[in-house]
C-alpha positions in Angstrom: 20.3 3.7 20.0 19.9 0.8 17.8 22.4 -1.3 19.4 21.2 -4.6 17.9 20.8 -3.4 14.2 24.5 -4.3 12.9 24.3 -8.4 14.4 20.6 -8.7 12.9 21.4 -7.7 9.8 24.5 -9.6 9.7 22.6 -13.2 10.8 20.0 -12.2 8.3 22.4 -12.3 5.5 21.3 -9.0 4.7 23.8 -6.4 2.9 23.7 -2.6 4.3 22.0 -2.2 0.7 19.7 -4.9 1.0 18.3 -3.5 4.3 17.9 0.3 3.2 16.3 -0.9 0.1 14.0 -3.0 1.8 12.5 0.4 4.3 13.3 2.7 2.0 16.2 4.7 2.7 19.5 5.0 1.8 22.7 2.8 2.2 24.8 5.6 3.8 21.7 6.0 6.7 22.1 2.6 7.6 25.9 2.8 7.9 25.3 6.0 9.8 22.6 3.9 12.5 24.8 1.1 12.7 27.7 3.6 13.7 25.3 6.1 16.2 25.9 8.8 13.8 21.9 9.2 13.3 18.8 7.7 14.7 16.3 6.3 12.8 12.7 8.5 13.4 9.9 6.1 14.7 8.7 5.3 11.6 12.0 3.9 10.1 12.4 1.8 13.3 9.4 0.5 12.9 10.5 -0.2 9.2 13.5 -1.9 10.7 11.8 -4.5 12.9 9.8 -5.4 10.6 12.7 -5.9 7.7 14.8 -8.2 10.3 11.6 -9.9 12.5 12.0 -8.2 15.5 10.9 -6.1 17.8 11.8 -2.3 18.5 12.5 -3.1 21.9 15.2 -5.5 20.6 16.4 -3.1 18.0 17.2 -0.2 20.8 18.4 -2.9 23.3 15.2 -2.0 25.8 14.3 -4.0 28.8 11.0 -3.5 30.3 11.2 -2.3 33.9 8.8 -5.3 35.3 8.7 -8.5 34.9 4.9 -9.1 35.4 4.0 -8.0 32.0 6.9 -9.4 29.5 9.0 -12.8 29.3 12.8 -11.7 29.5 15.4 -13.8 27.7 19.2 -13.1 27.8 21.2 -12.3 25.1 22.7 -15.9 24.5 19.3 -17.1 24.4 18.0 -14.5 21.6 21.9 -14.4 19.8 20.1 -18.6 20.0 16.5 -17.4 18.6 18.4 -15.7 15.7 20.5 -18.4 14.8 17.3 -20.8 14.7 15.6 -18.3 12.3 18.1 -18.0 9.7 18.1 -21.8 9.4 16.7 -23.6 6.9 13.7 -26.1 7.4 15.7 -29.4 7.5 18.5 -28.0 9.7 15.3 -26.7 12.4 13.6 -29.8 12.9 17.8 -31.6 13.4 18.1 -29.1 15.9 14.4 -29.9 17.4 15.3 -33.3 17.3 18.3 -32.9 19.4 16.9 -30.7 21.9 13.7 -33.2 22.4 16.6 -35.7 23.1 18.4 -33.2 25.9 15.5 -32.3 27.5 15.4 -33.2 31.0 
């Protein structure tokens, strides 16, 4: 179910322990998640996105049936979005700089 949880953590620099500490659970539960032993209940998803900045819908890998109502991005472009968050201030305006450069 939470097919994303394992990479967020992981470009968060974030240990297993780190992330069950931070929502309140234990290690071994998110080891179990990250392996689709157990789900998370509502609550600790919740707990989840809000640990790594995302959304439940990234989280559980959930694409919306319309396209009137949400913006959909592809995974190379959010594996992008995650990279760009984890970076520090100096290296995000570079990268800003560059792209203002490429852009058409």
């Amino acid at each position: 179910m939470v097919e994303n949880l394992r990479s967020l953590r992981k470009a968060r620099g974030m240990s297993q322990q780190q992330l069950a500490d931070a929502i309140g659970v234990t290690q071994q539960a998110i080891h179990q998640y990250e392996n689709n032993k157990i789900e998370p209940d509502i609550e600790n998803l919740k707990r989840l996105a809000d640990a790594l900045s995302t959304s439940v819908d990234y989280l559980i890998n959930h694409r919306p049936s319309t396209q009137e109502s949400y913006t959909i991005i592809s995974e190379e472009e959010m594996s992008l979005l995650e990279y760009y968050r984890c970076m520090s201030v100096a290296d995000k305006r570079f990268v800003k700089k560059l792209l203002t450069k490429l852009k058409p």
